[in-house]
N, C-alpha and C positions, 0 to 999 in steps of 0.2 A: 504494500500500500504506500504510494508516495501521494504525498501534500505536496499539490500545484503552489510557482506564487501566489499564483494570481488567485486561489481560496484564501489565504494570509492576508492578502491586501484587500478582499473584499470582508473578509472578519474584520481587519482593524478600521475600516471605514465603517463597517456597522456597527463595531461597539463607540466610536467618536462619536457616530451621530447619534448613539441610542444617549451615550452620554451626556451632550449638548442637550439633549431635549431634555432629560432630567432634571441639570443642571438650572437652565430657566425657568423650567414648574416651579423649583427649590426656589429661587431667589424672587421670584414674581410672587410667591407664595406666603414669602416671611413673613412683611408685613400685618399679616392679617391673622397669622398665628400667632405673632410673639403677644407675649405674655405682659412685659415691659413697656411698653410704647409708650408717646406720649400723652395721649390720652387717658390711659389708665393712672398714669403718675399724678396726673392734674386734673382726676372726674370730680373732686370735689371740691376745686376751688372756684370761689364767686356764689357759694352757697349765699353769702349775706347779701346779694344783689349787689357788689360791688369786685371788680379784679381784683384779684389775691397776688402783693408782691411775692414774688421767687427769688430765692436769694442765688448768687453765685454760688455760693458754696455754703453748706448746712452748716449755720451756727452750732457749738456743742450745746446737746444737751435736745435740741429741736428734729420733730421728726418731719419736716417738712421739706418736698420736694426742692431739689437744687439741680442747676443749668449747668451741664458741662459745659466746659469753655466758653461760659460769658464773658461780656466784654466787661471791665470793671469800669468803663463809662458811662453804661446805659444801665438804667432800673427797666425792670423787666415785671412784669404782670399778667394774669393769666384768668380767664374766666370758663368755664367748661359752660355748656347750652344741649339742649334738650327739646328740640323743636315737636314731639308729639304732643306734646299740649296747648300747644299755639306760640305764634310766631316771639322772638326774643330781641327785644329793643336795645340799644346801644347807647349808651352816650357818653362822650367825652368831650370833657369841657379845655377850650386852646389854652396852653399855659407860658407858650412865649417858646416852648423847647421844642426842638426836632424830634415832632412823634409819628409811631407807625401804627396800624393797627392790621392785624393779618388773620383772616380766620382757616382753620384749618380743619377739613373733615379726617373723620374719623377711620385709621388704616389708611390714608390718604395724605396725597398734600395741601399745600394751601390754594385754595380756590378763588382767594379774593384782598385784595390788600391796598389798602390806601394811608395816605398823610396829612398831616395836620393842616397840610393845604386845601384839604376840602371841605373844612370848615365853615360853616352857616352863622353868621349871629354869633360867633365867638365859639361853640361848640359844633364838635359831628355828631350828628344823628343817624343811626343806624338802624336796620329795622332786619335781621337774618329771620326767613322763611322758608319752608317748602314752595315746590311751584303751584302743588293745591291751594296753597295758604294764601299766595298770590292771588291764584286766580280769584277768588274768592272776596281778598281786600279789593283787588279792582271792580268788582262786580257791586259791592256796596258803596262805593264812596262816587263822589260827581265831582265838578270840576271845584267847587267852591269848598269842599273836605278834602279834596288833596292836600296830604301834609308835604312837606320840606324835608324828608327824613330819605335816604337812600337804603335802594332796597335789593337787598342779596339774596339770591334762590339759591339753598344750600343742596350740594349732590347725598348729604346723606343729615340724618335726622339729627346725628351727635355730632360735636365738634370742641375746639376749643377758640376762644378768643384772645389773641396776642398781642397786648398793645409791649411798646418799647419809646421809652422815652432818651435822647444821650442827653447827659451833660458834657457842656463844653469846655469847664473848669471843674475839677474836683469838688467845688466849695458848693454848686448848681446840683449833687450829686440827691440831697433831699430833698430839693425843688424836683426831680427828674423822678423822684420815687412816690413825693405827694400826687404828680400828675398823673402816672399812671393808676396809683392805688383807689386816683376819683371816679374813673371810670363806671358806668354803673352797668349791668346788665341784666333787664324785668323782664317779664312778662307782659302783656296788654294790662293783666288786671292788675300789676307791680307785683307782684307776687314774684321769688328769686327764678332764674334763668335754669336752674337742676333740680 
Protein backbone atom coordinates (compact mmCIF):
# COMPACT_ATOMS: atom_id res chain seq x y z
CA UNK A 1 0.00 0.00 0.00
CA UNK A 2 1.63 3.32 -0.93
CA UNK A 3 0.31 6.82 0.13
CA UNK A 4 0.18 9.08 -3.02
CA UNK A 5 1.39 12.88 -2.42
CA UNK A 6 -1.17 14.09 -3.62
CA UNK A 7 -3.65 12.04 -0.76
CA UNK A 8 -1.08 14.08 1.92
CA UNK A 9 -1.64 17.21 0.30
CA UNK A 10 -5.23 16.97 -0.01
CA UNK A 11 -5.46 15.66 3.80
CA UNK A 12 -3.51 18.62 4.81
CA UNK A 13 -5.72 21.04 2.97
CA UNK A 14 -8.66 19.58 4.48
CA UNK A 15 -7.64 19.49 7.81
CA UNK A 16 -6.59 23.66 7.22
CA UNK A 17 -9.74 24.28 6.17
CA UNK A 18 -11.63 22.11 8.55
CA UNK A 19 -9.43 24.08 10.84
CA UNK A 20 -10.18 27.70 9.62
CA UNK A 21 -13.61 27.13 9.86
CA UNK A 22 -13.56 26.18 13.48
CA UNK A 23 -11.33 28.59 14.25
CA UNK A 24 -13.86 31.58 13.21
CA UNK A 25 -17.02 29.75 14.80
CA UNK A 26 -14.54 29.83 18.02
CA UNK A 27 -13.78 33.54 17.81
CA UNK A 28 -17.17 34.81 16.31
CA UNK A 29 -18.58 32.96 19.05
CA UNK A 30 -16.68 34.36 22.25
CA UNK A 31 -18.25 37.09 22.71
CA UNK A 32 -21.52 35.90 23.48
CA UNK A 33 -20.28 33.04 25.62
CA UNK A 34 -17.97 34.65 27.98
CA UNK A 35 -18.90 34.99 31.18
CA UNK A 36 -16.86 38.26 31.96
CA UNK A 37 -17.96 40.86 29.57
CA UNK A 38 -18.64 44.13 29.93
CA UNK A 39 -21.98 44.05 30.48
CA UNK A 40 -22.20 41.60 33.17
CA UNK A 41 -19.24 43.78 35.12
CA UNK A 42 -21.41 46.97 34.89
CA UNK A 43 -25.59 45.38 34.99
CA UNK A 44 -25.94 47.13 37.82
CA UNK A 45 -24.61 50.22 37.64
CA UNK A 46 -27.14 53.50 37.28
CA UNK A 47 -29.60 51.57 39.41
CA UNK A 48 -30.14 55.03 41.27
CA UNK A 49 -31.07 56.67 37.87
CA UNK A 50 -27.81 58.39 37.67
CA UNK A 51 -24.19 56.92 35.93
CA UNK A 52 -22.00 55.13 38.34
CA UNK A 53 -18.35 56.42 38.30
CA UNK A 54 -15.65 53.47 37.59
CA UNK A 55 -12.62 53.90 38.90
CA UNK A 56 -9.21 53.12 37.05
CA UNK A 57 -8.25 50.91 39.31
CA UNK A 58 -10.30 49.26 42.46
CA UNK A 59 -9.66 51.35 45.53
CA UNK A 60 -8.69 48.78 48.45
CA UNK A 61 -11.19 47.46 50.33
CA UNK A 62 -14.17 48.30 47.33
CA UNK A 63 -15.75 45.79 45.24
CA UNK A 64 -16.42 47.79 42.40
CA UNK A 65 -15.95 47.22 38.91
CA UNK A 66 -12.53 48.81 37.46
CA UNK A 67 -11.39 49.85 33.78
CA UNK A 68 -8.33 48.34 32.49
CA UNK A 69 -6.08 50.62 31.03
CA UNK A 70 -7.83 53.87 31.66
CA UNK A 71 -6.70 56.99 30.93
CA UNK A 72 -5.94 58.73 34.23
CA UNK A 73 -7.22 61.94 32.58
CA UNK A 74 -10.79 61.10 31.96
CA UNK A 75 -13.45 60.05 34.71
CA UNK A 76 -15.37 57.58 33.35
CA UNK A 77 -19.01 56.57 34.17
CA UNK A 78 -21.39 53.91 33.34
CA UNK A 79 -25.14 53.28 33.37
CA UNK A 80 -26.46 49.76 32.23
CA UNK A 81 -30.58 50.08 30.43
CA UNK A 82 -33.03 47.62 30.04
CA UNK A 83 -35.30 48.68 27.21
CA UNK A 84 -38.25 45.93 27.86
CA UNK A 85 -40.05 48.12 29.93
CA UNK A 86 -40.19 51.08 27.92
CA UNK A 87 -37.82 53.29 26.34
CA UNK A 88 -34.67 54.90 28.76
CA UNK A 89 -34.16 58.61 28.80
CA UNK A 90 -30.67 60.25 28.92
CA UNK A 91 -29.48 63.28 30.17
CA UNK A 92 -26.42 65.01 30.48
CA UNK A 93 -26.12 68.36 31.43
CA UNK A 94 -22.79 70.59 29.24
CA UNK A 95 -20.11 71.07 31.98
CA UNK A 96 -17.45 73.09 29.87
CA UNK A 97 -15.20 69.43 29.52
CA UNK A 98 -14.69 67.36 26.44
CA UNK A 99 -17.47 64.71 27.00
CA UNK A 100 -18.56 61.57 25.14
CA UNK A 101 -21.38 59.44 25.47
CA UNK A 102 -21.40 55.94 23.61
CA UNK A 103 -23.92 53.26 24.15
CA UNK A 104 -23.16 49.98 23.65
CA UNK A 105 -25.22 46.79 23.08
CA UNK A 106 -25.05 43.90 24.78
CA UNK A 107 -22.39 40.80 23.29
CA UNK A 108 -21.94 43.63 20.84
CA UNK A 109 -20.24 46.97 20.07
CA UNK A 110 -21.06 50.39 20.20
CA UNK A 111 -23.91 51.30 18.10
CA UNK A 112 -24.07 54.98 18.79
CA UNK A 113 -21.94 57.79 20.06
CA UNK A 114 -21.80 61.29 20.25
CA UNK A 115 -20.24 64.76 22.14
CA UNK A 116 -20.99 67.21 24.15
CA UNK A 117 -21.35 69.08 20.85
CA UNK A 118 -24.62 68.05 20.53
CA UNK A 119 -25.83 69.67 23.01
CA UNK A 120 -29.45 71.53 23.36
CA UNK A 121 -30.01 74.37 25.85
CA UNK A 122 -26.82 73.52 27.68
CA UNK A 123 -27.70 69.73 28.03
CA UNK A 124 -28.17 66.28 25.66
CA UNK A 125 -31.09 64.76 25.71
CA UNK A 126 -31.20 61.24 24.82
CA UNK A 127 -34.10 59.11 24.40
CA UNK A 128 -32.59 54.94 23.70
CA UNK A 129 -35.54 52.68 22.22
CA UNK A 130 -36.52 49.68 20.48
CA UNK A 131 -37.68 50.21 16.85
CA UNK A 132 -41.39 49.02 18.21
CA UNK A 133 -40.81 51.79 20.88
CA UNK A 134 -40.20 54.12 18.08
CA UNK A 135 -42.78 53.27 16.06
CA UNK A 136 -45.14 53.67 18.43
CA UNK A 137 -43.77 57.28 20.02
CA UNK A 138 -44.16 58.42 16.54
CA UNK A 139 -47.53 57.29 16.07
CA UNK A 140 -48.63 59.23 19.39
CA UNK A 141 -47.17 62.55 19.35
CA UNK A 142 -47.84 65.44 16.34
CA UNK A 143 -45.86 68.10 15.35
CA UNK A 144 -46.56 70.49 18.39
CA UNK A 145 -45.30 67.37 21.16
CA UNK A 146 -42.26 66.69 19.36
CA UNK A 147 -39.66 66.92 21.84
CA UNK A 148 -35.86 68.05 21.35
CA UNK A 149 -34.56 64.93 22.70
CA UNK A 150 -32.58 62.42 20.16
CA UNK A 151 -33.57 59.22 19.58
CA UNK A 152 -31.56 55.94 19.34
CA UNK A 153 -33.08 52.55 18.01
CA UNK A 154 -31.04 50.13 20.15
CA UNK A 155 -30.04 46.58 18.14
CA UNK A 156 -30.68 44.73 21.30
CA UNK A 157 -32.98 45.36 24.58
CA UNK A 158 -29.77 45.56 27.12
CA UNK A 159 -26.87 47.74 26.90
CA UNK A 160 -24.79 49.98 28.69
CA UNK A 161 -24.25 53.66 28.61
CA UNK A 162 -20.66 55.24 28.56
CA UNK A 163 -20.34 58.64 29.16
CA UNK A 164 -16.21 59.88 29.51
CA UNK A 165 -15.43 63.02 30.57
CA UNK A 166 -11.17 64.39 30.05
CA UNK A 167 -9.72 66.78 32.09
CA UNK A 168 -7.37 68.97 30.70
CA UNK A 169 -5.29 69.62 33.81
CA UNK A 170 -5.15 67.22 36.77
CA UNK A 171 -6.70 69.94 39.12
CA UNK A 172 -10.24 69.69 36.39
CA UNK A 173 -9.97 65.83 37.37
CA UNK A 174 -13.20 66.36 39.82
CA UNK A 175 -14.85 68.66 37.76
CA UNK A 176 -14.48 65.70 34.87
CA UNK A 177 -15.96 63.10 37.51
CA UNK A 178 -18.98 65.45 38.91
CA UNK A 179 -19.94 65.64 35.14
CA UNK A 180 -20.09 62.51 34.38
CA UNK A 181 -21.53 61.19 37.65
CA UNK A 182 -24.69 63.82 36.79
CA UNK A 183 -25.76 62.13 34.14
CA UNK A 184 -29.16 60.64 34.71
CA UNK A 185 -30.66 57.74 33.13
CA UNK A 186 -35.01 57.06 33.78
CA UNK A 187 -37.52 55.62 32.43
CA UNK A 188 -40.72 57.79 30.84
CA UNK A 189 -42.21 57.28 34.33
CA UNK A 190 -38.56 58.23 36.16
CA UNK A 191 -38.41 55.24 37.41
CA UNK A 192 -34.24 53.94 37.27
CA UNK A 193 -33.06 52.66 33.80
CA UNK A 194 -32.52 48.41 35.33
Amino acid sequence: MRIRLSDIVLATVAGLVLGAIVHVVVVLRVPSLAQKDAFSRFALAGRNGHAELVAAAVPAGKAAPALPDADPAAATAVCAFDLTAGPVHVTAPASGLLETLSLHARGGGVFYGLTDRASLRGQIDLAIMTQAQLDEAQADEDEETAGGEIRVVSPSTKGLLVVRAVAARPSLLRQAQAAVSSVTCTREDGSEAE
